[in-house]
C-alpha positions, 0 to 999 in steps of 0.5 A: 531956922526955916528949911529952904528944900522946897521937896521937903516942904512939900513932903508928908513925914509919917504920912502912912501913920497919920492914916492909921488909928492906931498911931497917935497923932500927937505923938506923930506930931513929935516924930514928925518935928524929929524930922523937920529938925534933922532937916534943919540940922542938915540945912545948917550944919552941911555935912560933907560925908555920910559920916557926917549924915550919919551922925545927925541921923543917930541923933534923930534916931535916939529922939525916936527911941526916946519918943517910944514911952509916948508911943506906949503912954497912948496905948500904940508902939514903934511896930513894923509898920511905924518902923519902916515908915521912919527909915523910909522917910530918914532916906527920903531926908538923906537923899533929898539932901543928896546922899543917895549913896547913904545905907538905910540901916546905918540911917537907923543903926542907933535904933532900939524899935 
């Protein structure tokens, strides 16, 4: 599928890790693809509920806990830094998508980082 939110086409996800060195970007590749798909799961499925959102959130969520030993693999890991830049593009999502009333920690709830 080919996301149609022209905000999020022109958006960098993980922007302030691919900065850093100490991130992979390979590895960011990945996360980054996590995003664009929670994108195009929103684009598809329409949720009409933060419940809704909120279960395709925890989906990307367990793909990032998941995406952790490649993080550790590459010498790096899910830190403060990557943390935050995560949730803070999870919410540019939810609200881009119109769920500004979504709570940044439910967004995260299934977090293991």
């Amino acid at each position: 599928m080919t996301i149609t939110n022209q905000r999020v086409l022109r958006h960098a996800f993980l922007q302030a890790l691919y900065a850093d060195d100490y991130f992979p970007d390979h590895v960011l590749d990945q996360g980054r693809q996590i995003l664009v798909q929670l994108c195009e799961r929103i684009e598809t499925e329409h949720p009409v509920d933060l419940v809704a959102l909120y279960a395709l959130t925890r989906i990307a969520t367990e793909e990032f806990n998941a995406l952790e030993a490649a993080f550790e693999a590459a010498g790096s890991e899910i830190e403060t830094a990557a943390r935050e830049q995560i949730a803070q593009d999870l919410w540019f999502v939810a609200s881009t998508y119109g769920f500004t009333d979504a709570d940044v920690e439910e967004l995260i709830a299934a977090r293991e980082w």
